[in-house]
C-alpha positions in Angstrom: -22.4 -28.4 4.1 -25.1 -27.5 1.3 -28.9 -28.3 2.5 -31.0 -30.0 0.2 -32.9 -27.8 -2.1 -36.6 -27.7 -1.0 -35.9 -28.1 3.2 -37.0 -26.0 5.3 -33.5 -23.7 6.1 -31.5 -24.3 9.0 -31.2 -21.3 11.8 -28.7 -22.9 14.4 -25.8 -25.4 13.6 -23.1 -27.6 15.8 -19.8 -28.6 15.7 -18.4 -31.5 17.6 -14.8 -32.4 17.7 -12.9 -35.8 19.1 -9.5 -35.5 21.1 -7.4 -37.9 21.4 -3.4 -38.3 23.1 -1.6 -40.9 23.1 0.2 -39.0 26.0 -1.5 -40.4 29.0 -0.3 -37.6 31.0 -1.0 -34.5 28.5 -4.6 -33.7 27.2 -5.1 -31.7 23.6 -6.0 -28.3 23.8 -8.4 -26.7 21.5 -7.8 -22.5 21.0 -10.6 -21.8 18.6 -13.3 -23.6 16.7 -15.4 -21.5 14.4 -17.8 -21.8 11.7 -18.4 -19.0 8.4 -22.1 -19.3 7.0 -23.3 -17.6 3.6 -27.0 -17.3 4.1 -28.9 -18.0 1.0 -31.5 -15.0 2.1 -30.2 -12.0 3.1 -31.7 -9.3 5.4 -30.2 -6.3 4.2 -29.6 -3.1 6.9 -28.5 0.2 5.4 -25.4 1.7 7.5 -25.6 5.7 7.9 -22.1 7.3 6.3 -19.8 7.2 8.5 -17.1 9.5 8.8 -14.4 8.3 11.1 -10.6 7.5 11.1 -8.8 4.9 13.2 -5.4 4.9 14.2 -3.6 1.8 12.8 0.5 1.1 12.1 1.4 0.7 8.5 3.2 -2.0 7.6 4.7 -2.8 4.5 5.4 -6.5 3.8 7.4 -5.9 0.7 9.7 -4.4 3.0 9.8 -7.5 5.3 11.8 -10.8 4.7 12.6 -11.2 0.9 11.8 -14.9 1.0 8.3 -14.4 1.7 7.9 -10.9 1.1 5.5 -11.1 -1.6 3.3 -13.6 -0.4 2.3 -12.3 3.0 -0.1 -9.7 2.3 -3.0 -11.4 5.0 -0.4 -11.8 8.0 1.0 -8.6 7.0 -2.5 -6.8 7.7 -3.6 -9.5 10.6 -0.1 -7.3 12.3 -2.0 -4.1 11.7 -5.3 -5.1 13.1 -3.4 -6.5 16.1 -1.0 -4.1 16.9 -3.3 -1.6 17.5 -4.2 -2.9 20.7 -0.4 -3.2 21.8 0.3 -6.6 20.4 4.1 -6.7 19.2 3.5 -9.3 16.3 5.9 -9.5 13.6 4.2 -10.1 10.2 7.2 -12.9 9.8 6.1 -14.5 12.9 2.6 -14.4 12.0 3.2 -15.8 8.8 4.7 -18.6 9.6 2.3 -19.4 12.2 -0.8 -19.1 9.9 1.1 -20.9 6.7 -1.3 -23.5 5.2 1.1 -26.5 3.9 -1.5 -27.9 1.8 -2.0 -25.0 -0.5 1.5 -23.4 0.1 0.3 -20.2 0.9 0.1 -17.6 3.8 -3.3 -16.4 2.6 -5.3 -19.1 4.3 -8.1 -16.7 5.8 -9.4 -19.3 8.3 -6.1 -19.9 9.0 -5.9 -16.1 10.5 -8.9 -16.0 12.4 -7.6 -19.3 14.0 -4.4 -17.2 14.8 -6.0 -14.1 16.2 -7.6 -15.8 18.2 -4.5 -17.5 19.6 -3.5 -14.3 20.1 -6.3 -13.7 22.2 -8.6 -11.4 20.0 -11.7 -12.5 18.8 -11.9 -12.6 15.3 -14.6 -13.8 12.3 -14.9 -14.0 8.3 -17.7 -12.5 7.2 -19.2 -11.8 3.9 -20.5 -8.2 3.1 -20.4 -4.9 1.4 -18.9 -1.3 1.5 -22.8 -1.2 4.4 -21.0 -3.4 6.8 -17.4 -1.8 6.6 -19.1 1.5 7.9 -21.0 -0.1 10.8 -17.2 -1.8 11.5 -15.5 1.5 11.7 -18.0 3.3 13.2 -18.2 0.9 16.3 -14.5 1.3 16.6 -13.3 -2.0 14.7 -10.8 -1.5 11.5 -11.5 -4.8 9.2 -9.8 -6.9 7.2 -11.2 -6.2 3.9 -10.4 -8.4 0.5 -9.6 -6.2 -2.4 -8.7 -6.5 -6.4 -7.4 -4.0 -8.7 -5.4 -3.1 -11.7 -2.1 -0.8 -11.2 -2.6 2.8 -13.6 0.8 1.3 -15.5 -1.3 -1.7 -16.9 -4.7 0.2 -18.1 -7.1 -1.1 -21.2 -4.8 0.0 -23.7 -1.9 -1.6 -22.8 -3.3 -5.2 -21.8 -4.5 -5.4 -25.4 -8.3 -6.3 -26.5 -7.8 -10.3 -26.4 -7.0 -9.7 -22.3 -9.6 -7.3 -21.6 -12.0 -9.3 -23.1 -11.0 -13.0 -21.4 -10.8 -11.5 -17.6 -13.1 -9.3 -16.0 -12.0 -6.0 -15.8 -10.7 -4.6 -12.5 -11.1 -0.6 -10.9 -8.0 0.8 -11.5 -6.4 2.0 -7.9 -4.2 5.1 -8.4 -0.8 4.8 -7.0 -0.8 1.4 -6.8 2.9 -0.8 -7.9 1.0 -3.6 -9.1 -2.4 -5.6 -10.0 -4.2 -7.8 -7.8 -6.4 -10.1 -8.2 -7.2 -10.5 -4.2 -5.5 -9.7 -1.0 -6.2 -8.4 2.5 -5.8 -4.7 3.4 -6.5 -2.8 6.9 -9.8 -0.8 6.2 -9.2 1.9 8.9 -11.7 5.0 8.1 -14.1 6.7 6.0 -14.1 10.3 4.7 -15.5 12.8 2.2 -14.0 14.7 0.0 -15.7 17.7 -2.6 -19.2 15.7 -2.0 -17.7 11.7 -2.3 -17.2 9.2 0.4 -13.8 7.4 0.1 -12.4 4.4 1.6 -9.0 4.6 3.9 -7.0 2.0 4.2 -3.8 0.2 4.7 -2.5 -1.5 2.0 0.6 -3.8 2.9 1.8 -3.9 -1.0 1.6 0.0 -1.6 
């Protein structure tokens, strides 16, 4: 839903849904129902640096079921987030759960709020910056975090000028097997280092 250009903005919205069974003796259940909103005017509320580390398993899902190995970087870190509170979820399990047939993929963020909160944890997309990731981590919450980067192996120099110039370029993340252009990893802390704030995380392809 896009509002008309010129209206006076919405501030409150609602969702109403229809079930129906053909079962006369079974109802349908509903376990979550949510809405994402990107606000057209943003107010914007500086975070203090926050230094804090959270205790989260690593979980690598290259290291999980060959079939789907590489494609289940979101359940892979849905696990993590999960697990800390003394789920036993299987990122296998999860995937399946969360797999979106009409695209094919396991990436389907809606898709894994939906499960989380079949899982019984409350769970939201929202967009923001490195401000919001502090206030996260510094109320106690590790996030889900979308990230893109190119592996040191495939720098400027090697990807030749024609690709530099026809995709934009991507931070290179040191250590990292392999470019890419946007999965989920566990955001679990902040820290500084000789005068720099950097990021800790939980990336299931590294």
């Amino acid at each position: 839903l896009v509002l008309a250009e010129g209206q006076t903005p919405a501030d409150s919205a609602q969702i109403r849904i229809y079930l129906y069974s053909d079962d006369q003796q079974a109802s349908p259940r509903v376990y979550l129902l949510g809405m994402t909103a990107d606000p057209l005017r943003h107010e914007r509320e500086d975070a203090t640096r926050a230094e804090r580390m959270l205790r989260l398993p690593v979980y690598a899902c290259l290291r999980r079921d060959p079939s789907i190995a590489t494609r289940i970087a979101t359940p892979t870190t849905l696990c993590m987030l999960m697990n800390r509170w003394g789920e036993d979820a299987l990122p296998e399990e999860v995937a399946r759960a969360m797999y979106d047939s009409g695209s094919g993929s396991f990436g389907n963020l809606s898709f894994a709020t939906a499960i989380a909160g079949a899982y019984g944890y409350q769970s939201y997309l929202q967009y923001g910056g490195i401000d919001l990731l502090r206030q996260q981590v510094r109320r106690g919450s590790a996030v889900a975090a979308q990230v893109k980067y190119r592996a040191p192996a495939l720098g400027d120099a090697e990807m030749g000028t024609a690709a530099v110039h026809s995709a934009p370029a991507l931070p290179v993340l040191e250590g990292a097997a392999a470019d890419s252009h946007g999965h989920l990893v566990a955001v679990r802390g902040f820290v500084r280092k000789d005068g720099e704030e950097w990021v800790v995380l939980n990336d299931p392809l590294n």
